[in-house]
C-alpha positions as CSV (number, residue, x, y, z in Angstrom):
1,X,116.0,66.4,-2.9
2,X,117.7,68.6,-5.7
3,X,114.4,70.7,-6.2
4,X,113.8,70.8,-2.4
5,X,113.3,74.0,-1.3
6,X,113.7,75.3,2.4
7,X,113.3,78.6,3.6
8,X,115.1,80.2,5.9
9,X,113.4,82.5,9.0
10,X,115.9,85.4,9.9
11,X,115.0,84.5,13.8
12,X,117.1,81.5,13.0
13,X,120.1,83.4,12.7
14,X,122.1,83.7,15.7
15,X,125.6,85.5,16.4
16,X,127.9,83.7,18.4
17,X,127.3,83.9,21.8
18,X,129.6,84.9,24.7
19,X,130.0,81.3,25.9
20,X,130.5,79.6,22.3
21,X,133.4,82.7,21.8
22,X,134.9,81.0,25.3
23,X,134.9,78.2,23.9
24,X,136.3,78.7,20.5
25,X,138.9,81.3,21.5
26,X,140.6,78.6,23.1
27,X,141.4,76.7,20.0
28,X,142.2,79.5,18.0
29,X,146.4,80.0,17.8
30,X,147.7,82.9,18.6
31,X,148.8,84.8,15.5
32,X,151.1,87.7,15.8
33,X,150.7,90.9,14.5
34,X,152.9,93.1,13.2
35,X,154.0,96.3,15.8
36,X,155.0,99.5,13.2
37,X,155.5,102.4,14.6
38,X,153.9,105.3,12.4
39,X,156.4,107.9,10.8
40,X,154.6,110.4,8.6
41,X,156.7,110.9,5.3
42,X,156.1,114.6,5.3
43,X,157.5,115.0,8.9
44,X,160.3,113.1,8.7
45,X,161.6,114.5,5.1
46,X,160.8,118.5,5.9
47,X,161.8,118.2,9.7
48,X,164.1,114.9,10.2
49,X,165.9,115.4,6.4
50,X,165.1,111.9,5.3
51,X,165.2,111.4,1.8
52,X,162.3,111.5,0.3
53,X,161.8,107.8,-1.0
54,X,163.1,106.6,2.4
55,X,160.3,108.7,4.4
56,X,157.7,107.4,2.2
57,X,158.9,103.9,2.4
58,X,159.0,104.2,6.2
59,X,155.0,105.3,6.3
60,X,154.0,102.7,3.7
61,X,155.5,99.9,5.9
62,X,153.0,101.2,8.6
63,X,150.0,101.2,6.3
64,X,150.3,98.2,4.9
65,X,151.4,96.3,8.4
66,X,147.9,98.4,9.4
67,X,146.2,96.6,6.0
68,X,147.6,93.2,7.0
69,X,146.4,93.4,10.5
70,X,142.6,94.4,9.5
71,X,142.6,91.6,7.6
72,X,143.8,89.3,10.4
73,X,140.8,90.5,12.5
74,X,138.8,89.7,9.8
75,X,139.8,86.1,9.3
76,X,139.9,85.9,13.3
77,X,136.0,86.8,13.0
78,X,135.3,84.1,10.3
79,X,137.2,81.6,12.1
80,X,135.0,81.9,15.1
81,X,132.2,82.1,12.9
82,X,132.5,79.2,11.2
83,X,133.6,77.1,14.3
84,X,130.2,78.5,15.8
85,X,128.2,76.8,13.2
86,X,130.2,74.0,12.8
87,X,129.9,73.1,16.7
88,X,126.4,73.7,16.3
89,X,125.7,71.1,13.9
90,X,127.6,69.0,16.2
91,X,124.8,69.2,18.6
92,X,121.8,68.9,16.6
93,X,119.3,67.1,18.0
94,X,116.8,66.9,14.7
95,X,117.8,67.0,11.8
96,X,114.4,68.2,9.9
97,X,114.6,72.0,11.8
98,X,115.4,75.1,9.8
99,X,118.0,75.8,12.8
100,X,119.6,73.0,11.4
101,X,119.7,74.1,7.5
102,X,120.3,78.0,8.9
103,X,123.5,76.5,10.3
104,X,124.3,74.1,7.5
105,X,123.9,77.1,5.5
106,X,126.2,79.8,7.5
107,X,128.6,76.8,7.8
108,X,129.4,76.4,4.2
109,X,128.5,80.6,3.8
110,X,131.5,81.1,6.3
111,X,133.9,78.2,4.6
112,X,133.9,80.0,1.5
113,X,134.8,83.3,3.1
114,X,137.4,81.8,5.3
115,X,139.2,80.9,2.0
116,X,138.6,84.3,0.6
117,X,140.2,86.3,3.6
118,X,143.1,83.6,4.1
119,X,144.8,84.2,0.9
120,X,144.0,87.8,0.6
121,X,145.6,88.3,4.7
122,X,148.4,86.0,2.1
123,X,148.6,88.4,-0.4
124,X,148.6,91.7,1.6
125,X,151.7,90.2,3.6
126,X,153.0,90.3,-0.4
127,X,153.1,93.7,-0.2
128,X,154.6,94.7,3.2
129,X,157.5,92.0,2.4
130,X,157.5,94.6,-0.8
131,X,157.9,97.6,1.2
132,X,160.0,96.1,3.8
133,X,162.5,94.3,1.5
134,X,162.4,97.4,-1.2
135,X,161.8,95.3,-4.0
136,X,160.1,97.9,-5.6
137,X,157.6,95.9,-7.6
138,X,154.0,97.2,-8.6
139,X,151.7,97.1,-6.7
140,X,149.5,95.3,-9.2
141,X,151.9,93.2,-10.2
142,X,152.7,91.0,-6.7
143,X,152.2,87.5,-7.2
144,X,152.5,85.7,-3.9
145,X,155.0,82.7,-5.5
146,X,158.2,81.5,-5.5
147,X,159.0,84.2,-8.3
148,X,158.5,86.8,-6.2
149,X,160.4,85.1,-3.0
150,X,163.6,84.5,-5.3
151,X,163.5,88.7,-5.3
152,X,163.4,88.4,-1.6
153,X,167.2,89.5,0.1
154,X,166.7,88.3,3.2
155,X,167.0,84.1,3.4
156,X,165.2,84.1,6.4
157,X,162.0,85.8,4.7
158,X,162.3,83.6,1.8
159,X,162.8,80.5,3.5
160,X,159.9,81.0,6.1
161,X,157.7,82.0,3.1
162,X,159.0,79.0,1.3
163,X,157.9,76.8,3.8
164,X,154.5,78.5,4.1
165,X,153.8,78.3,0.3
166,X,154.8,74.3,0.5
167,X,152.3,73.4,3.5
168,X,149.4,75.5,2.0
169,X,149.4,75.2,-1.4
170,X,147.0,72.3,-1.5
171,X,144.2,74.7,0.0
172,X,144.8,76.9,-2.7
173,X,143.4,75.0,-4.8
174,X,140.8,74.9,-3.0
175,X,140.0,78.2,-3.0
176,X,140.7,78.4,-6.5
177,X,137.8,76.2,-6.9
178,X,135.8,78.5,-4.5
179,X,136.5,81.2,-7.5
180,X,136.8,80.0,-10.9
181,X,135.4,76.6,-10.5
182,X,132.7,74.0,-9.5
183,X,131.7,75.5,-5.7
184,X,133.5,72.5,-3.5
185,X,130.8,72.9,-0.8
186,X,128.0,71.2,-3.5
187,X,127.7,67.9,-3.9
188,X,128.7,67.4,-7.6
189,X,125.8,65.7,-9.5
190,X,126.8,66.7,-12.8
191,X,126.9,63.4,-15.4
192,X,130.4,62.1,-15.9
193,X,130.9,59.9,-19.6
194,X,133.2,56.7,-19.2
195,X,134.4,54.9,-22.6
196,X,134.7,51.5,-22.4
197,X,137.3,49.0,-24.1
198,X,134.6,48.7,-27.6
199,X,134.6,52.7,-27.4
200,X,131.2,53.2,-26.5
201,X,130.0,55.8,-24.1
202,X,128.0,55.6,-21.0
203,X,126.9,58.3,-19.0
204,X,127.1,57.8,-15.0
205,X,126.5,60.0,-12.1
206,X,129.2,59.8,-9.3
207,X,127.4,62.5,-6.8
208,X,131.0,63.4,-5.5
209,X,130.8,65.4,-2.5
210,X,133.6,66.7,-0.2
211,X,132.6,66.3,3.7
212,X,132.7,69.5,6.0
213,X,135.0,67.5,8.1
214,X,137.6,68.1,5.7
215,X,137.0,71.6,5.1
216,X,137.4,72.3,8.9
217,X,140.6,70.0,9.2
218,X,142.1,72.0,6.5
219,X,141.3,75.3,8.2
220,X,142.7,74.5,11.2
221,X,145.9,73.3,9.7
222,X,146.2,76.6,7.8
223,X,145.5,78.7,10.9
224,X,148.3,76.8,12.1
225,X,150.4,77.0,9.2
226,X,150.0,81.1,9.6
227,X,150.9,81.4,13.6
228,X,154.0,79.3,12.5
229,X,155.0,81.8,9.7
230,X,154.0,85.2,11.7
231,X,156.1,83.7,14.7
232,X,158.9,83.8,12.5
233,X,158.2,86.9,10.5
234,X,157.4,89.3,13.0
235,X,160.9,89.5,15.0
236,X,162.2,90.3,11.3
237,X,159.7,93.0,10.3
238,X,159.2,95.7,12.3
């Protein structure tokens, strides 16, 4: 099986279709976005006599919010993705059909890019609560951790992104793994060495795999763990 090789027609690829979106937009929790109202900096320094640094703050709170919100889309569209496949596999009939590997394959293709946009839609909130808050950190230097909610004035904020950090932080290591490490998605077949009492080695293969099941159960939770922390965030940033 591990020098199998399967190849995939593109006429097994298929988007979503209206019925399955039905379907999956029903599970889906309502995240909030963020409503900012656009003040150009220019305007409101030369005609409202704002301050310079306040104008500009003003407009940066409305691109950013705009930044964050893109990437909510974004992770919307993945979502449904992936719940498209993962339905899909739910219904397979036989097993031995390349519709079954396409969608095996987009699963695990849409898993990994649900991690990716999660933590980034994470890390661009990072930077409105920078503009918002006027920490006035770099830009390049926002880490999304408990350092940088200490900075936070507002104990609201910092306990609603307290919480968040607590109930996610197992995922991300999980997408850690998706980056730096071993791809969680394999099944790891790589030899593991166990030393026994006299000292000698052994070589043994424990095949570890993680099960999709997980993966989704995770995702959900964290789609859930975000509608919880925009519900809260959203009356105080605006």
């Amino acid at each position: 099986m591990i020098n199998k090789s399967i190849t995939l027609k593109a006429t097994t690829y298929k988007y979503p279709t209206k019925d399955e979106r039905k379907v999956i937009n029903k599970q889906i929790p309502k995240i909030a976005h963020f409503n900012v109202k656009y003040n150009p900096a220019l305007f409101d320094y030369f005609f409202q006599n704002k301050p310079l640094d306040k104008a500009q703050q003003e407009e940066d709170v409305f691109w950013w919010a705009n930044c964050f919100n893109n990437k909510l889309g974004k992770l919307r569209e993945t979502y449904v993705y992936l719940q498209t496949h993962y339905l899909r596999l739910q219904n397979v009939q036989d097993w031995n059909t390349e519709k079954h590997y396409t969608n095996q394959f987009l699963l695990e293709y849409y898993i990994e890019i649900f991690y990716y946009f999660y933590f980034s839609v994470r890390d661009v909130l990072g930077q409105l609560i920078n503009v918002t808050q006027n920490l006035k950190c770099e830009e390049d230097k926002i880490r999304f951790n408990q350092e940088f909610i200490k900075k936070i004035p507002s104990e609201e904020i910092k306990i609603a992104l307290t919480e968040f950090i607590e109930s996610t932080k197992d995922s991300y290591n999980i997408r850690n793994a998706f980056n730096h490490r071993f791809t969680p998605t394999l099944i790891d077949n790589r030899a593991q060495q166990r030393i026994k009492q006299e000292g000698r080695k052994t070589a043994y293969f424990p095949a570890k795999e993680i099960k999709i099941e997980q993966f989704i159960k995770d995702i959900d939770n964290l789609m859930q763990q975000l509608k919880l922390l925009m519900d809260k965030l959203t009356p105080l940033i605006k």
